[in-house]
Structures are given as C-alpha cells and as structure tokens.
C-alpha positions in Angstrom: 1.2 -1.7 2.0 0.5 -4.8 -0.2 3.0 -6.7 -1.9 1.5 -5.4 -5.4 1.9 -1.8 -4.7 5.0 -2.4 -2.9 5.7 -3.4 -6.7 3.9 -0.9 -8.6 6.0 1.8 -6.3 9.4 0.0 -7.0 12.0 0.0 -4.2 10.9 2.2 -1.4 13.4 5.1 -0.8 11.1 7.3 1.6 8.4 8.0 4.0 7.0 11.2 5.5 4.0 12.1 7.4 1.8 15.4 7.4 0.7 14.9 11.1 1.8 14.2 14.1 1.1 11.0 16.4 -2.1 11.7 18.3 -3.4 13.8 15.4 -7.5 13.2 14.9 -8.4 11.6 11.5 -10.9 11.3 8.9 -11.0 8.8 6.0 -9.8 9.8 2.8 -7.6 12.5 4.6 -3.6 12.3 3.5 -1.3 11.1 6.2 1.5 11.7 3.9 3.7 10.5 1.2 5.4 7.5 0.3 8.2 7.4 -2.2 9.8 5.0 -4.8 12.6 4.4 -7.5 9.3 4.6 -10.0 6.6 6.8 -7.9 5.6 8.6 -5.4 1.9 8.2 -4.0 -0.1 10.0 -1.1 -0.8 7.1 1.9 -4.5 8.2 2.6 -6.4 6.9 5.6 -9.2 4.5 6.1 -9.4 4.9 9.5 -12.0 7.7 11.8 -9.8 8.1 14.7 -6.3 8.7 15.8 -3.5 8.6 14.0 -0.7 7.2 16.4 2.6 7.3 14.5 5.1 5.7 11.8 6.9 2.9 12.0 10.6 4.2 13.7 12.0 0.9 12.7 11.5 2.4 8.6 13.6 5.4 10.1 16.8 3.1 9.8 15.5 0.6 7.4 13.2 2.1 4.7 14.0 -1.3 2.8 11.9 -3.1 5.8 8.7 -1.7 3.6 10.0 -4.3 0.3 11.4 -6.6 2.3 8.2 -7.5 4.7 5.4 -5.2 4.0 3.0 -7.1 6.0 5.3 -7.4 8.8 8.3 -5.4 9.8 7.5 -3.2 7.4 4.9 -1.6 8.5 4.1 1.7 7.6 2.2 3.9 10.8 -0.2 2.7 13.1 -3.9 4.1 14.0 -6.8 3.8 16.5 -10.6 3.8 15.6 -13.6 2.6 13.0 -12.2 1.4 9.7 -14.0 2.0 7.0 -16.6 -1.0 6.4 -15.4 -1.1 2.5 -12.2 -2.1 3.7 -10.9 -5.7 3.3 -8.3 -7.2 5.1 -4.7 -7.9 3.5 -5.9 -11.9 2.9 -9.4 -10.4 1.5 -7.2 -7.9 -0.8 -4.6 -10.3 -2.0 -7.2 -12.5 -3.3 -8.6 -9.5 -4.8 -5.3 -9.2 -6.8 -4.7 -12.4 -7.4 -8.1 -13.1 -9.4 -7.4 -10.2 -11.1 -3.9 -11.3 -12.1 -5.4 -14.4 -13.1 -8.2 -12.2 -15.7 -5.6 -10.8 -17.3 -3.7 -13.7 -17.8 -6.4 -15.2 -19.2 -7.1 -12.6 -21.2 -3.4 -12.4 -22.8 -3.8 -16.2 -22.9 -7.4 -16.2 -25.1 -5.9 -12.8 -27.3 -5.1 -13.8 -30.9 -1.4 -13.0 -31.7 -0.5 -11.4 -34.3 1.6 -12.7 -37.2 3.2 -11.0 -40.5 1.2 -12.6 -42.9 
C-alpha cells in the first residue's frame, strides 16, 4: 500500500485474505480485505498469476503496514504479468504528489470568503 492510502485508511488494525497461497489469479479479482480505524477496503489484484501469500511478519505486527508500507510492511506477495496500466510506487507517488500540489493550488487561487 502507498503512504496516501495508508492515510486515507487510518491506522491499520487488520488483514485477511479470501485465498490461499498458490491460489490462480485474475486482475481485478479480490484477494481480501484490509481494515482501518476510518475504513475498510477490498485489496484487489493487478496481477494474472499466482497469488503466493501475506506477509506473516503483519501477523504479529499489523502496525508494520503504517510504519513502512513500502518495506516491512508489505502486504502479500504474487507471481505473474502485471497489468501494463500499472505504475510503480515512484511512478504513483509522483502521481499523488502533482495531484496534492493541484489542489493546493487550487485552495491557494480560491477567493476567500469574508462577512461583508
């Protein structure tokens, strides 16, 4: 998971899976759920393949997901073709951050309103 939607979710307070490791995928097929103090979203797949299994370190740690999502945190690993729409998490971040930076902007270039 991305930083961003690690904080659109909120702290992370579980993780399941639908499938078990070894389980043939399709993309846009739900692996399972992921749950936090302000949501709970589906984790959906963007990999035609295999799905090989969570992350067992999240078993102990679930906080691993806020703390390092691009790194311990990891959520479940998976063999085959991504799908060639994907971006990498640089290619995505950048993503967010120019559209972080158009709404700034756009707050920024918005009249405010006074009591008149």
């Amino acid at each position: 998971m991305t930083k961003f939607a690690t904080r659109m979710l909120g702290e992370t307070v579980e993780l399941g899976f639908n499938l078990e490791p070894q389980t043939r995928v399709v993309r846009g097929q739900a692996l399972g759920w992921v749950e936090g103090f302000k949501s709970v979203s589906d984790l959906g797949c963007v990999v035609e393949g295999t799905f090989l299994g969570g992350n067992p370190a999240l078993q102990t740690d679930i906080a691993l997901v806020n703390k390092d999502p691009h790194g311990a945190g990891w959520l479940y690993a998976m063999a085959g073709e991504p799908d060639p729409d994907c971006v990498r998490a640089k290619g995505y971040a950048r993503v967010l951050d120019a559209a972080i930076d158009r709404l700034r902007e756009a707050q920024t270039d918005s009249p405010s309103s006074t009591a008149g």
